[in-house]
LUMLUMDREN-2810 file (N, C-alpha, C; in Angstrom, 1 decimal):
<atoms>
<atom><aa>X</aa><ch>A</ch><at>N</at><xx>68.3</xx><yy>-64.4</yy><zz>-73.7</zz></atom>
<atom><aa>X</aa><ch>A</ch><at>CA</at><xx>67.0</xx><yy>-63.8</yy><zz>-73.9</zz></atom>
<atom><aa>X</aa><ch>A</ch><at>C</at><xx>66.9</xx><yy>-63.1</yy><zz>-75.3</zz></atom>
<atom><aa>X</aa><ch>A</ch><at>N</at><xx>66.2</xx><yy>-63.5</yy><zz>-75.8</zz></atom>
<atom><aa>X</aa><ch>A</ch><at>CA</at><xx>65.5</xx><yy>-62.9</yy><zz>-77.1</zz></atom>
<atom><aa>X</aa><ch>A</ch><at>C</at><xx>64.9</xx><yy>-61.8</yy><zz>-77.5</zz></atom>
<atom><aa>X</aa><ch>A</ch><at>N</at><xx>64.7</xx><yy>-60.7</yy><zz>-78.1</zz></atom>
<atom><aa>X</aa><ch>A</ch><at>CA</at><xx>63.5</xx><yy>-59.5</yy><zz>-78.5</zz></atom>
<atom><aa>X</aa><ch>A</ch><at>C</at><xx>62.1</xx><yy>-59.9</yy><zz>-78.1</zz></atom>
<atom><aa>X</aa><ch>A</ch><at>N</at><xx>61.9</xx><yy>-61.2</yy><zz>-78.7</zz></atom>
<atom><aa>X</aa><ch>A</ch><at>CA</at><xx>60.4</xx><yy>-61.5</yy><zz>-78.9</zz></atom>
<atom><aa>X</aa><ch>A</ch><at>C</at><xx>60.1</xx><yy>-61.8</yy><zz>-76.8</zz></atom>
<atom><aa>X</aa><ch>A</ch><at>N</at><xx>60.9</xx><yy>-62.6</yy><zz>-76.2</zz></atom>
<atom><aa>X</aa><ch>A</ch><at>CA</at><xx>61.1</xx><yy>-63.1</yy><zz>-74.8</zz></atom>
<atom><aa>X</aa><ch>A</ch><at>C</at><xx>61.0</xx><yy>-61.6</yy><zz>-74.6</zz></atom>
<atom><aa>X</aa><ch>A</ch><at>N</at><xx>61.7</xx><yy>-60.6</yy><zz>-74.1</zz></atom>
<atom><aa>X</aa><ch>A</ch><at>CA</at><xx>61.5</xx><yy>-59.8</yy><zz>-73.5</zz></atom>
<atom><aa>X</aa><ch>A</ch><at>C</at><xx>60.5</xx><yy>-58.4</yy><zz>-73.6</zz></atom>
<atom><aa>X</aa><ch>A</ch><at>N</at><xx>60.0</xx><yy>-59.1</yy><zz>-74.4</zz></atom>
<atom><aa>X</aa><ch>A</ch><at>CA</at><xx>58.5</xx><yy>-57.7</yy><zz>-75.3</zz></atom>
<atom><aa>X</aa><ch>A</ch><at>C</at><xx>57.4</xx><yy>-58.6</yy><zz>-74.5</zz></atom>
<atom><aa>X</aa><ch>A</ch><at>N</at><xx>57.5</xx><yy>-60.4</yy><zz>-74.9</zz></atom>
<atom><aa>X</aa><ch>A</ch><at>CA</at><xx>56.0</xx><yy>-60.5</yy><zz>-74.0</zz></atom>
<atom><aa>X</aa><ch>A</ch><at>C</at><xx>56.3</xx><yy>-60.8</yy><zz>-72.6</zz></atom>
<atom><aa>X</aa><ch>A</ch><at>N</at><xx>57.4</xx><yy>-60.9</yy><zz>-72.1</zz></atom>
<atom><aa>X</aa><ch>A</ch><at>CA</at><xx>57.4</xx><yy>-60.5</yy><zz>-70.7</zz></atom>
<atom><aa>X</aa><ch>A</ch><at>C</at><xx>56.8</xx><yy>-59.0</yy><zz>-70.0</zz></atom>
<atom><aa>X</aa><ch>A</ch><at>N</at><xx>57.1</xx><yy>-57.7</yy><zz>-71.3</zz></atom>
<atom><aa>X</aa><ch>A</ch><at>CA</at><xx>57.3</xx><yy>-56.2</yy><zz>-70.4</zz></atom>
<atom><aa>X</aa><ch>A</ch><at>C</at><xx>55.3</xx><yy>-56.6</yy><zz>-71.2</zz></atom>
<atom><aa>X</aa><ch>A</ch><at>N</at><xx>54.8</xx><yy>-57.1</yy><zz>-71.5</zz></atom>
<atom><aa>X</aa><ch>A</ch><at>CA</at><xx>53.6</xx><yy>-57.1</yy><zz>-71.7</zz></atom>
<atom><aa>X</aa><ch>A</ch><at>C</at><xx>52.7</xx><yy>-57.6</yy><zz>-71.0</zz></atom>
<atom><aa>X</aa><ch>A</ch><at>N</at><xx>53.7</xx><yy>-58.6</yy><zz>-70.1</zz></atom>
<atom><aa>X</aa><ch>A</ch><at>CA</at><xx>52.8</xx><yy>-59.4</yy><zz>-69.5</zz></atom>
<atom><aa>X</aa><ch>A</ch><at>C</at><xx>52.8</xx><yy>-59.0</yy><zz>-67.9</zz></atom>
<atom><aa>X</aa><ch>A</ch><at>N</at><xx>54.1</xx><yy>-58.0</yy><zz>-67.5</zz></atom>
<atom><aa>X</aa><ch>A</ch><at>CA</at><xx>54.3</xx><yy>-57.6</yy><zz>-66.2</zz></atom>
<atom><aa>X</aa><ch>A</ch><at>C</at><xx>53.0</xx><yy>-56.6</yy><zz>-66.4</zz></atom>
<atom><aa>X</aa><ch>A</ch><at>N</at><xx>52.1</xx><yy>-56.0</yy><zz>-65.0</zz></atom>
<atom><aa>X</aa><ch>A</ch><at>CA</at><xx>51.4</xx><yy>-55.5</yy><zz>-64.6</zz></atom>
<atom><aa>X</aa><ch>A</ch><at>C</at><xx>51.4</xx><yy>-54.5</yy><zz>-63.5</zz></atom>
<atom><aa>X</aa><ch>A</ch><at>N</at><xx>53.1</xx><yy>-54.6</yy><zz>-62.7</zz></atom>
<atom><aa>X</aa><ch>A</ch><at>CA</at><xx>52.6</xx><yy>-54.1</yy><zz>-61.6</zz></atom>
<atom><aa>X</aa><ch>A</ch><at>C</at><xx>52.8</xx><yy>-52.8</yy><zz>-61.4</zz></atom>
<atom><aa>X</aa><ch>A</ch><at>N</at><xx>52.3</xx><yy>-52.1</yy><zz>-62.0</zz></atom>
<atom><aa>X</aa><ch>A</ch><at>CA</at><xx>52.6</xx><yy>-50.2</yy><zz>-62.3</zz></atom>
<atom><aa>X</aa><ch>A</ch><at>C</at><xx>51.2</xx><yy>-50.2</yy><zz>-62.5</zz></atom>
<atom><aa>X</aa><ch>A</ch><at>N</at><xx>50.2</xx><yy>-51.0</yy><zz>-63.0</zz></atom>
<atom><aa>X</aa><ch>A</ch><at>CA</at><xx>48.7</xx><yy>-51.2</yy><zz>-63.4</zz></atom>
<atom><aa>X</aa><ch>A</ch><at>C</at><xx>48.0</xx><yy>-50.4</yy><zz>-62.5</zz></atom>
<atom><aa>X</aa><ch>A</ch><at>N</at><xx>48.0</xx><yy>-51.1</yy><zz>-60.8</zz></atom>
<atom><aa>X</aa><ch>A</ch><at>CA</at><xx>47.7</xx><yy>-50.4</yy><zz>-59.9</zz></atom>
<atom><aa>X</aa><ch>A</ch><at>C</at><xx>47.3</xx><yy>-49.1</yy><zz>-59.3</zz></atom>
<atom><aa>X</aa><ch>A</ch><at>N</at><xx>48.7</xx><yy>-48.6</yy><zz>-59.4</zz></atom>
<atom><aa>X</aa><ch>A</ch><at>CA</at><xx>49.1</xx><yy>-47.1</yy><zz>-59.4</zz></atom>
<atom><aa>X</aa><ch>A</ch><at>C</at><xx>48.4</xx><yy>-46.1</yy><zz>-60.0</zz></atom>
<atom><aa>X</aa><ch>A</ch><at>N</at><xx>48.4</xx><yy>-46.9</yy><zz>-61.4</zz></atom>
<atom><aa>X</aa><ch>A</ch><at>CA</at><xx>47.2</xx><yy>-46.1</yy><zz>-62.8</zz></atom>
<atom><aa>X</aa><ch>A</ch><at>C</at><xx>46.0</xx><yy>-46.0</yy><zz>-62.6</zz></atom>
<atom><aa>X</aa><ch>A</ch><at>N</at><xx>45.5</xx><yy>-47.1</yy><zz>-61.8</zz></atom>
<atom><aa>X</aa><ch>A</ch><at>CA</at><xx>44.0</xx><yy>-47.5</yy><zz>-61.5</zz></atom>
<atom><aa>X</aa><ch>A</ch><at>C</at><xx>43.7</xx><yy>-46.6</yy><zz>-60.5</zz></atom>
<atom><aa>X</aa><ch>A</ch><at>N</at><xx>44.5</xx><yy>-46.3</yy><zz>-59.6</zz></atom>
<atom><aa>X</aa><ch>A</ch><at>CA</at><xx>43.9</xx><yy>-45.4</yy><zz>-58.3</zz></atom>
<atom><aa>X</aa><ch>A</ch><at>C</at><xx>44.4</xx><yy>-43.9</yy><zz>-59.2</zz></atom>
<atom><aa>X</aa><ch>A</ch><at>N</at><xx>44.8</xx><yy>-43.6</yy><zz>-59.8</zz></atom>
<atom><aa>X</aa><ch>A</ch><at>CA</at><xx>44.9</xx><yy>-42.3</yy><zz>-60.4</zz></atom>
<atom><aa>X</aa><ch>A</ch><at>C</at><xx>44.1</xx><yy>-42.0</yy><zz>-60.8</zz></atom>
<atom><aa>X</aa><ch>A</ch><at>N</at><xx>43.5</xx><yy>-42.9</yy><zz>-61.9</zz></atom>
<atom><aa>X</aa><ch>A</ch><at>CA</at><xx>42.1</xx><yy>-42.7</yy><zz>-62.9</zz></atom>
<atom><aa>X</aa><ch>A</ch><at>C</at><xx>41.3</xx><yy>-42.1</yy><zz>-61.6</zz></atom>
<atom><aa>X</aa><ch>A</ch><at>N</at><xx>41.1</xx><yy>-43.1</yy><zz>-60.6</zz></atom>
<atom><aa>X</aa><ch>A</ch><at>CA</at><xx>39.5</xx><yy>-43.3</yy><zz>-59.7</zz></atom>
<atom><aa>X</aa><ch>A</ch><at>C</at><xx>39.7</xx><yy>-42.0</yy><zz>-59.1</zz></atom>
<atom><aa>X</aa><ch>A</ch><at>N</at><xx>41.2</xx><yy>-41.5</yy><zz>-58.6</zz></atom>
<atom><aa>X</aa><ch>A</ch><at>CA</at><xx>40.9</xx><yy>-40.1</yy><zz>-57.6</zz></atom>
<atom><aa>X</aa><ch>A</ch><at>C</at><xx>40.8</xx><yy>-39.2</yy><zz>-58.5</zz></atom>
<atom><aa>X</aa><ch>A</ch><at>N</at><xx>41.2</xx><yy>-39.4</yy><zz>-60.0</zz></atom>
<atom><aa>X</aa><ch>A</ch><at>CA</at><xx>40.8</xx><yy>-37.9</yy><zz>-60.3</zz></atom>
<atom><aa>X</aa><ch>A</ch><at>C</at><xx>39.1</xx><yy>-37.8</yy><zz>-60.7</zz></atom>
<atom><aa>X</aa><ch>A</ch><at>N</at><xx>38.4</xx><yy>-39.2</yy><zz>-61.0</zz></atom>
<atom><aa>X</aa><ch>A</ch><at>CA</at><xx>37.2</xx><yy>-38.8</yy><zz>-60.9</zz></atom>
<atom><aa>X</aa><ch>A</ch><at>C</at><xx>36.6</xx><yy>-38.6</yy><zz>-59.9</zz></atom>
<atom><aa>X</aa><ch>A</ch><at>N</at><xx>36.7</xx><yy>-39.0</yy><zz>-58.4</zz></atom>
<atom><aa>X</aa><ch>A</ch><at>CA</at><xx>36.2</xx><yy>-38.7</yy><zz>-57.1</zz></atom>
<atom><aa>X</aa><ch>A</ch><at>C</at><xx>36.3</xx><yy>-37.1</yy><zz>-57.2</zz></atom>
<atom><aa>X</aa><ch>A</ch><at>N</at><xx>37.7</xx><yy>-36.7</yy><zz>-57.6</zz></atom>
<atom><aa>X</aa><ch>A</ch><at>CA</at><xx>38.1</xx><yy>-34.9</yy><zz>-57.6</zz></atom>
<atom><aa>X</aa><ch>A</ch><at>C</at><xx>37.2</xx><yy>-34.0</yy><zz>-58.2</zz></atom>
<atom><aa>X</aa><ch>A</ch><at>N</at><xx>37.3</xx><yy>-34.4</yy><zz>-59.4</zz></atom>
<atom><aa>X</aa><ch>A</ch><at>CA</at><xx>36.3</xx><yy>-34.3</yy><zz>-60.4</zz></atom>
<atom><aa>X</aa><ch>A</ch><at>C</at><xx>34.8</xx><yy>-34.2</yy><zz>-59.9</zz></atom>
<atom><aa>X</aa><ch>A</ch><at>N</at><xx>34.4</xx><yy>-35.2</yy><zz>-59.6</zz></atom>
<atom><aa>X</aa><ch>A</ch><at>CA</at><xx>33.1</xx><yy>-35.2</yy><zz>-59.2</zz></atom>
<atom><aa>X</aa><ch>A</ch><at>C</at><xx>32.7</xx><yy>-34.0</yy><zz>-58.2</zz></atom>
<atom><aa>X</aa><ch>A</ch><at>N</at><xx>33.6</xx><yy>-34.0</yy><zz>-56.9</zz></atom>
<atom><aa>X</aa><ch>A</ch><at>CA</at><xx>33.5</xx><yy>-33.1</yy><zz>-55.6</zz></atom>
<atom><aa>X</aa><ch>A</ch><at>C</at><xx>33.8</xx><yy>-32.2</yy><zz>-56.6</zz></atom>
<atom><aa>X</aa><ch>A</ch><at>N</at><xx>34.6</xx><yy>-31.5</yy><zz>-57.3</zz></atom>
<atom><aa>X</aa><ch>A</ch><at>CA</at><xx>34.4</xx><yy>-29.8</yy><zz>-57.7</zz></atom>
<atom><aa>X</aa><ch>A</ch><at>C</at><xx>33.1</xx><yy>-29.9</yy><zz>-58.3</zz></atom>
<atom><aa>X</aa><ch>A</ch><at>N</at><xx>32.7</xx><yy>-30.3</yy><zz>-58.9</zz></atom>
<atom><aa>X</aa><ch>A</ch><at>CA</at><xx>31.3</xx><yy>-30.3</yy><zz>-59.6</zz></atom>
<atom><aa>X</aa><ch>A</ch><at>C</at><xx>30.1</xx><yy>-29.7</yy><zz>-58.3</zz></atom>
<atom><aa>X</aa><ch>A</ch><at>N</at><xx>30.6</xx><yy>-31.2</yy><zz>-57.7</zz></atom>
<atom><aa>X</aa><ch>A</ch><at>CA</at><xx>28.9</xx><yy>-31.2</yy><zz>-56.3</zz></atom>
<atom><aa>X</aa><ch>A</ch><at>C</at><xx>28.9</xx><yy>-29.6</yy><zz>-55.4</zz></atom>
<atom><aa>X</aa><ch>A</ch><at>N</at><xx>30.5</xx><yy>-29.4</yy><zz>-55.1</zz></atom>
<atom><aa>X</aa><ch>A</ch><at>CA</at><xx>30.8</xx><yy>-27.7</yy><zz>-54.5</zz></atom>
<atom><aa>X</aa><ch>A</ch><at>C</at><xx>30.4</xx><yy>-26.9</yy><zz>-55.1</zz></atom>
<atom><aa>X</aa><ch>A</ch><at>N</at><xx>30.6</xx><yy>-26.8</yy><zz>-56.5</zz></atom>
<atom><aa>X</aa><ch>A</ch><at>CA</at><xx>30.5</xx><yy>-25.4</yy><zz>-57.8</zz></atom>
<atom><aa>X</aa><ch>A</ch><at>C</at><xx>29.2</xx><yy>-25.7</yy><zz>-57.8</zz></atom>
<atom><aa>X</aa><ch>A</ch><at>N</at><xx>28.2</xx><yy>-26.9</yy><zz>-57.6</zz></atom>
<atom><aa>X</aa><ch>A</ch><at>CA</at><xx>26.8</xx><yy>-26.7</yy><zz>-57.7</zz></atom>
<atom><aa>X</aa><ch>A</ch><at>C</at><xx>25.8</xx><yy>-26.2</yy><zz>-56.2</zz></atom>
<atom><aa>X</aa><ch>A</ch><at>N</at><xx>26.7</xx><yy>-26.7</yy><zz>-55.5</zz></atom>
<atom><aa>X</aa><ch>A</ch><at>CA</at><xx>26.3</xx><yy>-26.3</yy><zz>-53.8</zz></atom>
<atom><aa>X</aa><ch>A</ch><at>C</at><xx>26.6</xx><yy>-24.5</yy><zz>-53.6</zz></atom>
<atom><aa>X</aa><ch>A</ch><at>N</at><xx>27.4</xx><yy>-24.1</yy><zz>-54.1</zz></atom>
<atom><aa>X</aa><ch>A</ch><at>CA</at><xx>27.7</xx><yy>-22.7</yy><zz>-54.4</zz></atom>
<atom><aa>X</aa><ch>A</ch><at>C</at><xx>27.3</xx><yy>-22.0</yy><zz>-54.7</zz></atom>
<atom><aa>X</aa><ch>A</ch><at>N</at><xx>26.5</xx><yy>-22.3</yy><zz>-56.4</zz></atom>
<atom><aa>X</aa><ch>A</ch><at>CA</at><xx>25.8</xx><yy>-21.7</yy><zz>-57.2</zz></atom>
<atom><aa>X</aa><ch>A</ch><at>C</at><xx>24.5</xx><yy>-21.1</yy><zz>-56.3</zz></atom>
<atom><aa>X</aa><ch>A</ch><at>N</at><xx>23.8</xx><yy>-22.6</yy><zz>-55.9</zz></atom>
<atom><aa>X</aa><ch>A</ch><at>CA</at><xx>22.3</xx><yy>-22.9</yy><zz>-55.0</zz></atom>
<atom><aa>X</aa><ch>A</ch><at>C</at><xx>22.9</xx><yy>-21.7</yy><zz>-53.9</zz></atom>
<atom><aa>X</aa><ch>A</ch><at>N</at><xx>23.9</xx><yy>-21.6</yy><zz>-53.0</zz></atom>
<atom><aa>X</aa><ch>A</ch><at>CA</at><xx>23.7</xx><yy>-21.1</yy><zz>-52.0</zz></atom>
<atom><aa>X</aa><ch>A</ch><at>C</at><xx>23.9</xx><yy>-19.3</yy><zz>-52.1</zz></atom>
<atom><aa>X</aa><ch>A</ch><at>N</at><xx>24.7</xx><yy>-19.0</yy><zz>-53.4</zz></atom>
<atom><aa>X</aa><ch>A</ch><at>CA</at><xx>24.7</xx><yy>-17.6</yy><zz>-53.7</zz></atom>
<atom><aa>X</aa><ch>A</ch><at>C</at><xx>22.9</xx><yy>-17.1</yy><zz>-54.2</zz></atom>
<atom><aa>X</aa><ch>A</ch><at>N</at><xx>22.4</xx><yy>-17.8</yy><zz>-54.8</zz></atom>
<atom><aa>X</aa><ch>A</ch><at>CA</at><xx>21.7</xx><yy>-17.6</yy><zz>-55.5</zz></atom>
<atom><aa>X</aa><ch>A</ch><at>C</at><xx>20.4</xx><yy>-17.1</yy><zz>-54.4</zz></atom>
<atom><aa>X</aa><ch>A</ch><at>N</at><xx>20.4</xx><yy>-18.4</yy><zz>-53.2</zz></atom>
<atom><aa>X</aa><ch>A</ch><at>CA</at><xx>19.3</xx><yy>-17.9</yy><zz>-52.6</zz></atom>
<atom><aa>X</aa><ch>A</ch><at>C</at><xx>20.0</xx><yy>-17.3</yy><zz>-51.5</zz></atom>
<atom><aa>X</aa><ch>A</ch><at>N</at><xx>21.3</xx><yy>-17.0</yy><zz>-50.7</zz></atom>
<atom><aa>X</aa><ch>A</ch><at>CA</at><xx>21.1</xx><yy>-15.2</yy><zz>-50.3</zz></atom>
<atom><aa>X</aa><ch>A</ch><at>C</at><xx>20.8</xx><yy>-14.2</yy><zz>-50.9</zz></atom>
<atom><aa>X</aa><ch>A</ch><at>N</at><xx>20.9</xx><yy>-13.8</yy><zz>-52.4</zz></atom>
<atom><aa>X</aa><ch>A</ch><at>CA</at><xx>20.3</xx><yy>-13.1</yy><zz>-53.6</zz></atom>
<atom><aa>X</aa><ch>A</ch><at>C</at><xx>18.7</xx><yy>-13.0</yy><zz>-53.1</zz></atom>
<atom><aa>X</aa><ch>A</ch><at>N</at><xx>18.3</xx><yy>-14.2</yy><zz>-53.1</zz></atom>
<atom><aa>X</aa><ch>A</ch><at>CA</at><xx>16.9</xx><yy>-14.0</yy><zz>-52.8</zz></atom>
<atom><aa>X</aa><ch>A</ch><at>C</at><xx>16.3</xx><yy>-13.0</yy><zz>-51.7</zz></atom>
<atom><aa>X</aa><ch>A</ch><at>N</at><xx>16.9</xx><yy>-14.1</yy><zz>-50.7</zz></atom>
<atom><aa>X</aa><ch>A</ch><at>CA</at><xx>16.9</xx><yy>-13.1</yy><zz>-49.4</zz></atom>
<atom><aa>X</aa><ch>A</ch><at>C</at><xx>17.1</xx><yy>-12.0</yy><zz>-49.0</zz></atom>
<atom><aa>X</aa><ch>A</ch><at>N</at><xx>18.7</xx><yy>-11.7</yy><zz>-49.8</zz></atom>
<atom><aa>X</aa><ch>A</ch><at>CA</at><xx>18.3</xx><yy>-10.0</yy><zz>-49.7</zz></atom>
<atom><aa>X</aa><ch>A</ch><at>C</at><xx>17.5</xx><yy>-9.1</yy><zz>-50.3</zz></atom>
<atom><aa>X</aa><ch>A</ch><at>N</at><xx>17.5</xx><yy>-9.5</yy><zz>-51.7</zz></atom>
<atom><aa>X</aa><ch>A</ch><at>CA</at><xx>16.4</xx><yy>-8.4</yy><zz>-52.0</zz></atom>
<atom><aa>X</aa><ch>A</ch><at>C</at><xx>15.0</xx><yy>-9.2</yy><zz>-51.3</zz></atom>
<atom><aa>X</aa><ch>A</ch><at>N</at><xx>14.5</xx><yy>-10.0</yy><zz>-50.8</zz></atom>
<atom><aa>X</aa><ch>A</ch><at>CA</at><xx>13.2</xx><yy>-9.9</yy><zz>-49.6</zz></atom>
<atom><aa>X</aa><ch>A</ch><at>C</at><xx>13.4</xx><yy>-9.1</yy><zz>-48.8</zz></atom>
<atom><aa>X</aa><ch>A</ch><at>N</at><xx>14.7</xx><yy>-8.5</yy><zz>-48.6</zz></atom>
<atom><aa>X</aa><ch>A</ch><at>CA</at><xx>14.2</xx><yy>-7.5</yy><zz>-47.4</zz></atom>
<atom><aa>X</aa><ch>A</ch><at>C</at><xx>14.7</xx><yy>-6.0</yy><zz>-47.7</zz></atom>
<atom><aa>X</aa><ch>A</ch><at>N</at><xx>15.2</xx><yy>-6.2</yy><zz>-48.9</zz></atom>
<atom><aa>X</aa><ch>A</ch><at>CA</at><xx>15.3</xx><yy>-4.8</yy><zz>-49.9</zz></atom>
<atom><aa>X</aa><ch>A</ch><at>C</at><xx>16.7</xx><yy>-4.2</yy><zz>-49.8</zz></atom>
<atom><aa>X</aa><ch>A</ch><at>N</at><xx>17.6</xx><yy>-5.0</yy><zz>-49.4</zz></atom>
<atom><aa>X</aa><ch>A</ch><at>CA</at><xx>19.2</xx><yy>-4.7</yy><zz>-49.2</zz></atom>
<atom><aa>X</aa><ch>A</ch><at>C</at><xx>19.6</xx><yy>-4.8</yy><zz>-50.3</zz></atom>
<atom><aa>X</aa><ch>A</ch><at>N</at><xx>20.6</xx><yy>-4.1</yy><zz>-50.4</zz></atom>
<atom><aa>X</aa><ch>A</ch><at>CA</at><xx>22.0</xx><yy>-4.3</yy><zz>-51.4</zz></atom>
<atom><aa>X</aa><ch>A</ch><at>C</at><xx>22.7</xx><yy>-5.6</yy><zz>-50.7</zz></atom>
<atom><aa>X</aa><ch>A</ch><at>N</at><xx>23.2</xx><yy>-6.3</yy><zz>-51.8</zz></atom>
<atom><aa>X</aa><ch>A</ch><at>CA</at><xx>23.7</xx><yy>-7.4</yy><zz>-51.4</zz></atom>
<atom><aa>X</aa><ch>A</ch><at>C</at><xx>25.3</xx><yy>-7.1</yy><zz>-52.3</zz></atom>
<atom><aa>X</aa><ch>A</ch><at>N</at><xx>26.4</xx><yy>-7.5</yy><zz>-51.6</zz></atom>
<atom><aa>X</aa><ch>A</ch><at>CA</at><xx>27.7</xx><yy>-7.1</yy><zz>-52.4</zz></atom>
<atom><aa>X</aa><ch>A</ch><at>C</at><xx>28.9</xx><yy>-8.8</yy><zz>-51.9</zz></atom>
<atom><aa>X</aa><ch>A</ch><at>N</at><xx>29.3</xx><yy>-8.3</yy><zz>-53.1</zz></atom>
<atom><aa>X</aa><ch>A</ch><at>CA</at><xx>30.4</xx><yy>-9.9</yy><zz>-53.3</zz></atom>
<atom><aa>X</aa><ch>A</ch><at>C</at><xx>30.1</xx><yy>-10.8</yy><zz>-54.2</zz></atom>
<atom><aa>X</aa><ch>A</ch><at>N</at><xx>30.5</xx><yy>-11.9</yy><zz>-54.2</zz></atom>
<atom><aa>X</aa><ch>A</ch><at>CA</at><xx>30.0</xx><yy>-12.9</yy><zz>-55.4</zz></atom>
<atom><aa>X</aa><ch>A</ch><at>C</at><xx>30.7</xx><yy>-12.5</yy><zz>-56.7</zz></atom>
<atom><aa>X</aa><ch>A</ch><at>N</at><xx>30.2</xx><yy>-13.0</yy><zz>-57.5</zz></atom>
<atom><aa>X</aa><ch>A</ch><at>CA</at><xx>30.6</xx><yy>-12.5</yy><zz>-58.8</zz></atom>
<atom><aa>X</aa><ch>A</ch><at>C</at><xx>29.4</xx><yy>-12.7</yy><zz>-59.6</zz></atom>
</atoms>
């Protein structure tokens, strides 16, 4: 076997490809869910805020 034979063989193997493919995909699934949470969070601090001062409370926690 040859340099050139064994370069387009390691070029032509694929099967590590896989592995990489589901890595990409879960970190954007991950990715995605902290976003939709950090935005579900936002929404849901925001309107107990509301609601307390509707009823004229101090509201404590959050940031």
């Amino acid at each position: 076997m040859n340099i050139k034979q064994l370069f387009a063989e390691f070029i032509e193997d694929e099967s590590g490809l896989t592995a990489v493919e589901y890595a990409i995909a879960g970190g954007l699934v991950v990715g995605g869910m902290v976003a939709a949470f950090t935005q579900l969070g936002d929404g849901a601090t925001n309107r107990i805020q509301t609601l307390c001062n509707a009823v004229g409370g101090t509201c404590s926690g959050g940031s």
